[in-house]
C-alpha positions in Angstrom: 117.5 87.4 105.5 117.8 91.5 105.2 114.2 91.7 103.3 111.0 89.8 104.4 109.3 88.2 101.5 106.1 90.1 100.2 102.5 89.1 100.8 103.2 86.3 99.1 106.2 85.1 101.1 103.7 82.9 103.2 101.4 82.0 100.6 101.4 78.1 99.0 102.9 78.8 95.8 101.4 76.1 93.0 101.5 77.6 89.4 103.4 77.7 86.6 103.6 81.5 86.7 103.0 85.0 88.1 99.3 86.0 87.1 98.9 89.8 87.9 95.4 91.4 87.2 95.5 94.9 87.9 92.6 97.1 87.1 94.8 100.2 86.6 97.7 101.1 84.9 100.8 102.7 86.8 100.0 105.6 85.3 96.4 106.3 86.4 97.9 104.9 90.1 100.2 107.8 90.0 97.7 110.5 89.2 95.2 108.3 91.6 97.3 108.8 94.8 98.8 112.6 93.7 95.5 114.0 94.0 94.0 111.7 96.8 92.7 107.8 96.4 89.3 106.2 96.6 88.8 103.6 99.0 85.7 101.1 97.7 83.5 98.9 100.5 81.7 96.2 99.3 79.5 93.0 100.8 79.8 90.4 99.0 79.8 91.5 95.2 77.7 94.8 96.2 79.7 97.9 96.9 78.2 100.1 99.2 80.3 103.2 99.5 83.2 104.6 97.8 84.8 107.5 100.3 88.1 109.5 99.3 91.1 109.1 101.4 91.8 111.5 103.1 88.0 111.3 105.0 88.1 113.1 108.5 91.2 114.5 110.0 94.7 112.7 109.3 97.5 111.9 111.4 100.9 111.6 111.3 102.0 108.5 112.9 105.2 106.8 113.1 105.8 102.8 113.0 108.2 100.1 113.3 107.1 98.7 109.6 107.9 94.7 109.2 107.8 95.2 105.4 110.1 98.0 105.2 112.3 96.6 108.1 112.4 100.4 109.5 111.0 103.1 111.0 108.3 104.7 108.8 106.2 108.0 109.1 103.1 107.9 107.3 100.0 110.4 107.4 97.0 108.5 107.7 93.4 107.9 108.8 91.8 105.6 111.5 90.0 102.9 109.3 87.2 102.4 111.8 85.2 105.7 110.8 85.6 104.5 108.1 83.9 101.4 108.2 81.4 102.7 110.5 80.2 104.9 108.1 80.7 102.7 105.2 78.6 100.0 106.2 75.7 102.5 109.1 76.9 99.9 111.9 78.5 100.4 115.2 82.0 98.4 116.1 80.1 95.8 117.9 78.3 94.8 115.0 81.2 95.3 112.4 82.9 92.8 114.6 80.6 90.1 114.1 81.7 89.5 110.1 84.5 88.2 107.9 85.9 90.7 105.7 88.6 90.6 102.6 91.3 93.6 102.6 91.4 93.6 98.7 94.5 95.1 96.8 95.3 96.8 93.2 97.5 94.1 92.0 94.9 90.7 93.2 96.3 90.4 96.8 92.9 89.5 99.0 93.7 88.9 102.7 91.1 87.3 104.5 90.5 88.9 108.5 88.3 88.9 111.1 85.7 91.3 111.7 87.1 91.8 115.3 90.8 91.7 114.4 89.7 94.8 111.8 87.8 96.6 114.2 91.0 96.4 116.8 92.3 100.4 117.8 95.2 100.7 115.8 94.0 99.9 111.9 95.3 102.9 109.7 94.9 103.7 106.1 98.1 105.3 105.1 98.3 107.3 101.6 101.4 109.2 102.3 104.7 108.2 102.7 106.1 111.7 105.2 109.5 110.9 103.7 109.2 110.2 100.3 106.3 112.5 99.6 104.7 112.6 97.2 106.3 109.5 96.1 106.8 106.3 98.1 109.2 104.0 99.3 109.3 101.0 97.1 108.4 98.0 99.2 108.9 94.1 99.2 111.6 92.2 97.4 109.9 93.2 94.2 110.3 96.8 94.8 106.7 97.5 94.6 104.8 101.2 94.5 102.1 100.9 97.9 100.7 103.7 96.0 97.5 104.9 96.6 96.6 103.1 100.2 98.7 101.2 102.9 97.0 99.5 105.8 99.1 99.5 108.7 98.8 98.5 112.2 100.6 101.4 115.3 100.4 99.0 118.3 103.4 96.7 119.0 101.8 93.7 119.2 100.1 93.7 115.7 103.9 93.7 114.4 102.4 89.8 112.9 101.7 90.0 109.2 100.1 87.0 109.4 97.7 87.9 111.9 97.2 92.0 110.6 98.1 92.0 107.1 99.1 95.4 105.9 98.3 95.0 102.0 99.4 98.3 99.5 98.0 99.6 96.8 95.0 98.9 99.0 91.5 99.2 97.1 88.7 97.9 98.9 87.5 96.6 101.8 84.8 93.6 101.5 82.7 92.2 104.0 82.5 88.8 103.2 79.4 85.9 103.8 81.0 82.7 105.2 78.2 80.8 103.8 78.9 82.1 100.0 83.2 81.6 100.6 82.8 77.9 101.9 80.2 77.0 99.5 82.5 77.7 96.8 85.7 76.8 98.0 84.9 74.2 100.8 85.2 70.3 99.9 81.3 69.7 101.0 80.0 66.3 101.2 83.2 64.1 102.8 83.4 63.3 106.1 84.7 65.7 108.9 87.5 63.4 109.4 88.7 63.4 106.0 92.5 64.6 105.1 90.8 67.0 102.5 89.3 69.1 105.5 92.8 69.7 106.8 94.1 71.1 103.6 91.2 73.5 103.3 91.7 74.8 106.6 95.4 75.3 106.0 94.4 76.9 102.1 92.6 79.4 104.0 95.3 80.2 106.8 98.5 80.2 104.1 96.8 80.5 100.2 93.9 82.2 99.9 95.1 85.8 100.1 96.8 84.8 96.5 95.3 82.1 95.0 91.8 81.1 94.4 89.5 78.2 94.5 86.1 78.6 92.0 87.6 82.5 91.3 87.3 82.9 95.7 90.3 84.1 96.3 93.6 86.1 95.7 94.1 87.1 92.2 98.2 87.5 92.5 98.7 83.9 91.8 96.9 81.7 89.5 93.5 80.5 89.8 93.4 76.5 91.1 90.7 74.6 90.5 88.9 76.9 87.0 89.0 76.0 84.2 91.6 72.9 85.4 92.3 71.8 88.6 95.6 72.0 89.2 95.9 68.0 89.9 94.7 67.7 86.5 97.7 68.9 84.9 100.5 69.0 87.7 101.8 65.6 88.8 101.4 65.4 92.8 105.1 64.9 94.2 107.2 67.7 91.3 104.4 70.1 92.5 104.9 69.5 96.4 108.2 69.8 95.7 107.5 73.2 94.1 105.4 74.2 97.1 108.3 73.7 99.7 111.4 75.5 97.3 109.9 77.2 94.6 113.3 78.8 94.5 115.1 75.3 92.8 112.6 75.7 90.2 112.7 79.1 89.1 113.4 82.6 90.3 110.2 84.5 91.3 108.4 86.0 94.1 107.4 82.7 95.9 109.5 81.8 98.8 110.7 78.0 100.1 107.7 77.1 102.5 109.8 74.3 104.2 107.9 74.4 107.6 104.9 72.6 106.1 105.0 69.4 107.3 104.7 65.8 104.8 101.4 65.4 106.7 100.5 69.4 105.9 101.4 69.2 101.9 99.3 65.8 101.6 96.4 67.0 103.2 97.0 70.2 100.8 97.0 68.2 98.0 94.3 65.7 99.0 91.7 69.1 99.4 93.2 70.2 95.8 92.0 66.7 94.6 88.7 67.0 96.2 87.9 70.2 94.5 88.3 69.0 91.3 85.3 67.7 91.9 83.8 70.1 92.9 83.7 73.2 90.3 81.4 76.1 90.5 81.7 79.5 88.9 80.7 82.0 91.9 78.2 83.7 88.9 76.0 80.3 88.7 76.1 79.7 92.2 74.6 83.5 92.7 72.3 83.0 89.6 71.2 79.3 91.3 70.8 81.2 94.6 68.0 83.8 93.2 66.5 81.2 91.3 65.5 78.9 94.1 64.7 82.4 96.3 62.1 83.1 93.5 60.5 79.6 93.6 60.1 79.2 97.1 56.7 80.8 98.4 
């Protein structure tokens, strides 16, 4: 295939449609990244910094980009400054955490601390030779307007392991105890199928769809206010999941490597959240309640 897929081309594709929520209209985007873009860092739900990019001196580096399927010239910055300063903490200690590399249009792509930290991460917010306009990118021909994370080194070439989300907006350093407590099917036992499918949720869903609003926002939320097993009958939908293609033309890809045993165990974690609903907000609000009753 001449393209790859976008973001989403790895990403299990369940609903019945496309949900985009963008916070800014193409409009503001393009006035955003003419006269420079702000980059947000959070933890948790609490930003912490908002810098302008450019922050520092820029480079212009040139990449073999996977997306584009070419050689690309960007100016850019080094992120780690960036997230030193962000967050008062040296690499070391960055390294230690989760984070979320969140995007414009919902895209949230979960990476390590110590895969983000790696020499080589780049925030890109001009395209040398499309300036000051960019190259569209994926199949959608998308603006990557204001930010692009990229990656110089050969060997982080993988999307999959260093994803390179556009329109990039903020950068979230993320509690593992919060994520699984909301999206993990707590309670069964470690050998049941359920545990499988949230591990592989995790590895090939949750940069576009969420679980108890933890998540991607490209693709629709699946367990609030319905689970999807509630209203999707179990073999159309795993169907769906391995040629979304024979169903409809869209963004989502065939993902026809997932094994019978994979998609079950997929489904089985979908079932087991559907017991198991929480709204991030009365979690937090359950949290400080029990902090302010202990002595």
């Amino acid at each position: 295939m001449r393209r790859l897929w976008q973001r989403v081309a790895w990403v299990v594709a369940f609903g019945a449609g496309l949900m985009v929520l963008s916070c800014e209209s193409p409009a503001e985007r393009a006035a955003e990244g003419a006269e420079g873009a702000e980059l947000i860092f959070a933890r948790d739900e609490q930003e912490v910094a908002r810098m302008p990019i450019p922050r520092g001196p820029a480079e212009q580096v040139t990449v073999e980009d996977p997306y584009f399927e070419a050689t690309k010239t960007f100016r850019a910055v080094p992120l780690l400054p960036l997230l030193m300063e962000a967050y008062s903490m040296s690499s070391a200690e960055l390294a230690r955490y989760d984070f979320t590399l969140e995007s414009i249009d919902g895209y949230a792509a979960p990476i390590p601390g110590a895969r983000l930290t790696e020499p080589g991460a780049y925030v890109a917010f001009e395209d040398v030779e499309y300036a000051p306009n960019w190259e569209p990118i994926g199949p959608a021909d998308a603006d990557p307007a204001p930010l692009y994370l990229i990656w110089i080194h050969d060997h982080q070439d993988n999307t999959s392991i260093y994803p390179r989300p556009w329109q990039l907006r903020r950068v979230t350093i993320v509690s593992q105890e919060a994520s699984r407590k909301v999206t993990a099917p707590l309670g069964l036992a470690e050998d049941h199928e359920a545990w499988a499918g949230y591990e592989l949720f995790q590895t090939r869903c949750v940069m576009c769809h969420a679980i108890n609003r933890s998540g991607g926002r490209v693709g629709p939320e699946l367990n609030l206010p319905m689970n999807i097993t509630e209203y999707r009958e179990r073999e159309q939908t795993l169907r769906f999941i391995r040629n979304a293609q024979a169903f409809r033309y869209s963004q989502m890809p065939a993902f026809e490597d997932l094994s019978p045993a994979e998609l079950a165990s997929l489904w089985s974690y979908l079932e087991a959240m559907r017991e198991r609903k929480i709204h991030p907000e009365e979690a937090a609000k359950s949290d400080r309640d029990a902090a302010q009753e202990s002595p």
